[in-house]
C-alpha positions, 0 to 999 in steps of 0.5 A, spaced: 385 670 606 390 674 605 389 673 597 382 675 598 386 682 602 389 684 596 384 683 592 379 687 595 385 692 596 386 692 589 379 693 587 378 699 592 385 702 589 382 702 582 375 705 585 380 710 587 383 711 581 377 711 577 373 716 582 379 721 582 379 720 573 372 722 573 373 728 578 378 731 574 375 730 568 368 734 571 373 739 574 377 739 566 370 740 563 368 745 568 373 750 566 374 750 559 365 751 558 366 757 563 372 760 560 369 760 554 362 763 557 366 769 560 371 769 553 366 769 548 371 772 543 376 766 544 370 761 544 369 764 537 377 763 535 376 756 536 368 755 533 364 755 538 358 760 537 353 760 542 356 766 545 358 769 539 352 775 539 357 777 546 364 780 548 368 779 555 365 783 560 370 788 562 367 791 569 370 790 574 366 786 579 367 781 572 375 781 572 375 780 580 370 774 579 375 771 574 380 772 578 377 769 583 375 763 579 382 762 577 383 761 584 378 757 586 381 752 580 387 752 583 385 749 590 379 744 586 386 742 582 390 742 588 387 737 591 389 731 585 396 733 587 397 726 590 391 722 586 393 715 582 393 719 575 394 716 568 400 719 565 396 724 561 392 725 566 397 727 569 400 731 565 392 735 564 393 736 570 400 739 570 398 744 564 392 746 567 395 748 573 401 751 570 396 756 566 392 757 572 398 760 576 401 764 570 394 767 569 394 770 576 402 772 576 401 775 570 394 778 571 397 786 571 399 785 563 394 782 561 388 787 565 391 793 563 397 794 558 395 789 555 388 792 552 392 798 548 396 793 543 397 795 535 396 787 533 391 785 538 388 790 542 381 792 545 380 794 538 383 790 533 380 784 538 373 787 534 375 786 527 379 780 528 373 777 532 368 779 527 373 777 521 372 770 524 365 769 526 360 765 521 355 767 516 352 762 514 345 763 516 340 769 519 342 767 526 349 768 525 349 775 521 343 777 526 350 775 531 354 779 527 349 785 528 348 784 535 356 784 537 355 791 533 350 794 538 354 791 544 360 795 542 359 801 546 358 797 552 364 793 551 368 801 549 365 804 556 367 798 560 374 798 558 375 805 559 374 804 566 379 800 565 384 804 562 383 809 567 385 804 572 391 803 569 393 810 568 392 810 575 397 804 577 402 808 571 401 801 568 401 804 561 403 804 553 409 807 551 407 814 547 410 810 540 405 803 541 399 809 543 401 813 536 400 806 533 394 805 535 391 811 535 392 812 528 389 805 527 383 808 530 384 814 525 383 809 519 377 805 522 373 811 523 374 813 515 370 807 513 363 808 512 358 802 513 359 801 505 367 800 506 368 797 514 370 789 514 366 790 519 361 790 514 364 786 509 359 779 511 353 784 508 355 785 502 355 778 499 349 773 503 348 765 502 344 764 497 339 760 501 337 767 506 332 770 502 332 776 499 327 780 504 331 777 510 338 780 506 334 787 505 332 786 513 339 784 515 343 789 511 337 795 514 339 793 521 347 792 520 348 798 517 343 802 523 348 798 529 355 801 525 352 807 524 348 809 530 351 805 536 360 803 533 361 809 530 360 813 536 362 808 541 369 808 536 369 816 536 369 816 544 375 811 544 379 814 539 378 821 543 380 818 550 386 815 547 388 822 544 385 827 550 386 822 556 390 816 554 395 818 550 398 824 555 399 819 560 403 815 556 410 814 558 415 816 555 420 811 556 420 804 551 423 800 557 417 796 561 422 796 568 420 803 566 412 802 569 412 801 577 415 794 578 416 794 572 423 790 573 419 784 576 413 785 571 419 784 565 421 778 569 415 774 569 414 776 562 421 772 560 419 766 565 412 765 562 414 766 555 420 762 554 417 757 560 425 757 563 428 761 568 432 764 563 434 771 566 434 777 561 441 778 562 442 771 560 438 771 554 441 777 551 448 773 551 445 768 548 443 773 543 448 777 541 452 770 541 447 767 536 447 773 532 455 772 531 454 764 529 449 766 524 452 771 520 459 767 520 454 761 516 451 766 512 459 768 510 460 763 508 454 763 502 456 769 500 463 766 499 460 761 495 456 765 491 463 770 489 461 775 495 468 778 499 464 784 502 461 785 508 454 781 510 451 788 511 453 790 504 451 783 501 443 785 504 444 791 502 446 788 495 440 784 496 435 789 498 438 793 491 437 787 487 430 789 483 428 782 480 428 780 488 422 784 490 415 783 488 411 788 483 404 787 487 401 784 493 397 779 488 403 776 486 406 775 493 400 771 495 401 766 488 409 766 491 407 763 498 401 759 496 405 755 491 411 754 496 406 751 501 403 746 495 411 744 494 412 743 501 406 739 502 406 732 498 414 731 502 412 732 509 409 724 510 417 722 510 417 727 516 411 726 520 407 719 522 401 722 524 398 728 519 392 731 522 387 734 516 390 741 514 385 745 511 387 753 510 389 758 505 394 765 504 391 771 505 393 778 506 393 781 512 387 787 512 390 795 509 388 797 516 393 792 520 398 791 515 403 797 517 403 794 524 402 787 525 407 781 522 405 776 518 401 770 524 397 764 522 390 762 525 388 755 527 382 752 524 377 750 529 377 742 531 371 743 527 373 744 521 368 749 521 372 754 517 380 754 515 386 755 518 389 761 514 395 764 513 395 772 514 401 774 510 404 782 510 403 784 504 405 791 506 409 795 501 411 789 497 417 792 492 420 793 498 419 786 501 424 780 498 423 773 495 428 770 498 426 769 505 419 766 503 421 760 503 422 760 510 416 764 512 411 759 509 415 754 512 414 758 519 407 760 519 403 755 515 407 748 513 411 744 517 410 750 522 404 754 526 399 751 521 400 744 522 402 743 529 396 747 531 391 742 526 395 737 530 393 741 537 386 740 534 385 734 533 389 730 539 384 724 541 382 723 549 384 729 552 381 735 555 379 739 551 383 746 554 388 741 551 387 742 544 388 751 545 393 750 550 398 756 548 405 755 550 409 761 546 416 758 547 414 751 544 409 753 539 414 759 536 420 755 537 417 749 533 416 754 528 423 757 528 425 749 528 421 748 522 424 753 517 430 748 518 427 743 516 427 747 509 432 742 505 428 736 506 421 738 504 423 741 497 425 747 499 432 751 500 434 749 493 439 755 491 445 759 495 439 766 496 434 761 500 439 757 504 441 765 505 433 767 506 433 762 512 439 764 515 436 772 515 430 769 518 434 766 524 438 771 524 432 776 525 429 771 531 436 772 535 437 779 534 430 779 538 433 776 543 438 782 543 433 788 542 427 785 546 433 784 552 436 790 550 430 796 551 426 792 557 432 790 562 438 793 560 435 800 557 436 801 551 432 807 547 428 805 541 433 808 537 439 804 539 434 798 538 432 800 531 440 803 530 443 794 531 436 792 528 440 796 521 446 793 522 444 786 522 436 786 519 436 791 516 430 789 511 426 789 518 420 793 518 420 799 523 414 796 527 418 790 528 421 794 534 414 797 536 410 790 536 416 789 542 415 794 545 408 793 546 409 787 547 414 785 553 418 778 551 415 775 546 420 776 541 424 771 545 420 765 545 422 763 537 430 762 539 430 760 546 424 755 543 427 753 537 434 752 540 430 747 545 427 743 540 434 743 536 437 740 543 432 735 545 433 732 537 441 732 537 440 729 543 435 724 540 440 722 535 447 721 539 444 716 543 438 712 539 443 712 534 441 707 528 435 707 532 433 715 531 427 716 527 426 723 525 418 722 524 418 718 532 422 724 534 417 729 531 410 725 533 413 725 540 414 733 541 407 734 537 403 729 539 401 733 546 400 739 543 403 746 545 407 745 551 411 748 557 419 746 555 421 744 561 415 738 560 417 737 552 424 736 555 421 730 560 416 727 555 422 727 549 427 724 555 422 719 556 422 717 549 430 716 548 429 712 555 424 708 551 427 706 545 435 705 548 430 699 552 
């Protein structure tokens, strides 16, 4: 009998378990289809296109309905707090939490500041989105013309929020605002024949016929003409007239009303610690220091005795380091992906398909926004690609690209993302899950691994990958600098020329217009390097780079407190 009770008991806890599994599946399911119904521009990002002839509502009964449905997702998630749960199940389940309160603790950003932004505003977000869609038939070009028609909705719309967030003092600075007003200036310059918004309709797929095309054609240029261009010429004159003189003057966020708790949760979500500020900024200027002692070193051994300042301005004076022309940029960094490309099985265990290229980034956003990758879609739909910055190419040097294509395409942003996509068995939330610290973190980390995939091969490379690092922990000086500590811009820009003077100018803006993420790469990449040497010490002979690289990929992007566990649980692991 008491066999026959524990059985039964056994039998009901696994009814439990497999209720509890199916719920939370349901309830997984159910987030990720609605958020991509009311963020039609991501569900493009990631390849699904039946929303694609929409953008996200922008009104106000709208936001207040997502804010209550995030809410209403915390309690349905709360109530598996102490479910049976599978170990990745429990780990969805502590992801998707962690998102649902970091949305609404940082829901003032996101609203309101968010929206005028040089690289991902409420008007770039128009052209990257199209950039993206597809055209490979009369619904999608039909998709395409349909979101230009709906463009001076979505302007009114967010106009209605920009004059809420003048309102609460929740505004850009005056420099960010310049920036993007002369975005705006370029867009309206183009006419139906040269706007990339356009660029799909001037060459179609050879199985859409030559009437449909003339339709098609007929009916995008009316969209751009008669419903863009004055929907476009209204923002640009609210950003001038009643925008731009609302703007604060202050760079610094603590300059905004509670502000200094808004910078606070920006650190604590973007570098996923609880880090202060004035901790960060320590840790930056020590960073700095340990790096430019390296990079002394190099120069040493190249016959160098001046300073470092007078090595990169030796450097930056040194015209066969420079490029003549955008093209041969693009050919440099597309041939350093392909020899880095055969050398990373002796890295990784589990290597995802990778399908992406190198393009330059648009004329119009190249002056103000940094070199980024773009995940291909699960789907494989479309490539990942590597947007490179092309800006003023003889002015850029050879000698940091390396590292750069190792950051952004391979082993870097490219392929852990390609990896995020194709996880198996997962919610699907999972596979776009964005954790800034670990994913720019795992980018920084990857430059280092230059020397074992066939790069980093002269004293002026291994020289390139410590500007880039040193570039990373200037950050976390300026960005800590100019946001807590107030600093102006011009001090910001004045220690950037003292230790990264070939940085663009608009490096400090991106900083400014974006609170904090410049401080994910170095307190990222430190962690990884952390957790490896920790690895190593106690698993010994038993270490495994390619072990160790699985175990903090496999998962996808996440918060560094949970990477931390799952890399801890793997050196217990391999020590039994």
């Amino acid at each position: 009998m008491r066999r026959l009770v524990i059985l039964l008991l056994a039998g009901l806890s696994c009814l439990v378990a497999q209720s509890s599994n199916t719920a939370l599946q349901e309830l997984f399911k159910s987030y990720y289809e609605e958020g991509l119904r009311e963020n039609p521009e991501r569900a493009t990002a990631q390849g699904r296109n039946e929303y694609n002839d929409r953008w996200t509502n922008w009104s106000k009964v709208a936001l207040d309905h997502r804010r209550r449905r995030t809410e209403e997702y915390l309690k349905r998630l709360d109530a598996f707090a102490d479910a049976p749960l599978s170990p990745q199940d429990k780990l969805s389940y502590r992801l998707l939490r962690y998102q649902l309160q970091q949305r609404l603790e940082g829901e003032d950003f996101e609203r309101y500041m968010f929206r005028v932004f040089q690289m991902s505003g409420l008007h770039t977000n128009v052209y990257s989105t199209v950039d993206l869609m597809p055209t490979r038939n009369v619904k999608d070009y039909e998709n395409i013309i349909a979101r230009l028609n709906a463009i001076p909705v979505y302007v009114d719309q967010n106009l209605s929020v920009l004059d809420e967030a003048i309102a609460r003092g929740l505004v850009q600075p005056k420099v960010v605002v310049d920036r993007v007003n002369d975005q705006l200036a370029t867009h309206l310059t183009q006419d139906a024949a040269h706007t990339p918004l356009l660029a799909a309709f001037r060459k179609f797929p050879a199985n859409i016929s030559k009437e449909e095309q003339s339709r098609l054609q007929e009916q995008a240029t009316a969209a751009y003409n008669n419903r863009f261009l004055p929907a476009w010429r209204k923002l640009a004159e609210y950003m001038k007239q009643t925008y731009a003189p609302k703007a604060r003057p202050s760079v610094a966020l603590t300059s905004v009303p509670n502000g200094k708790t808004l910078y606070a949760i920006q650190v604590r979500q973007i570098t996923t610690t609880s880090m202060t500020p004035e901790q960060i900024h320590k840790l930056g200027l020590a960073e700095v220091d340990r790096i430019e002692r390296e990079m002394q070193a190099i120069m040493r051994e190249v016959g160098f005795t001046g300073t470092v300042a007078e090595f990169d301005a030796k450097l930056d004076a040194t015209p066969e380091l420079h490029f003549r022309t955008k093209d041969e940029m693009l050919v440099y960094c597309r041939n350093i992906a392909k020899v880095v490309e055969p050398e990373l099985p002796r890295l990784f265990k589990h290597l995802p398909s990778l399908l992406y290229g190198v393009r330059a980034i648009q004329a119009d956003r190249e002056a103000s926004s940094a070199s980024n990758a773009q995940a291909p879609p699960p789907d494989g739909s479309r490539p990942g690609w590597f947007n490179l910055n092309t800006y003023q190419p003889e002015k850029q040097v050879r000698y940091d690209k390396e590292s750069l294509v190792l950051h952004e395409a391979v082993p870097g942003h490219i392929l852990q993302l390609s990896i995020a996509q194709q996880m198996h068995d997962v919610p699907e939330f999972r596979r776009s899950f964005r954790a800034t610290a670990f994913s720019e973190g795992w980018g920084l980390y990857a430059e280092s691994l230059g020397s074992e995939v066939g790069v980093y091969r002269d004293p002026y490379s291994r020289y390139g990958r410590l500007t880039s690092e040193r570039f990373r922990a200037v950050r976390l000086v300026v960005d800590t600098g100019m946001h807590q500590l107030g600093w102006s811009r011009d001090e910001a820009i004045a220690y950037f020329q003292k230790h990264a003077r070939t940085a663009s100018i608009a490096e400090i803006d991106r900083y400014i217009g974006w609170p904090g993420q410049a401080l994910a790469y170095k307190i990222g990449e430190l962690k990884i390097r952390e957790l490896r040497a920790k690895a190593e010490k106690e698993l010994g002979a038993k270490f495994d780079i390619r072990e160790f690289h699985d175990v903090v990929l496999r998962n996808g992007g996440l918060p560094l407190e949970m990477l931390e566990e799952e890399v801890n649980s793997y050196i217990a692991g391999g020590r039994s």
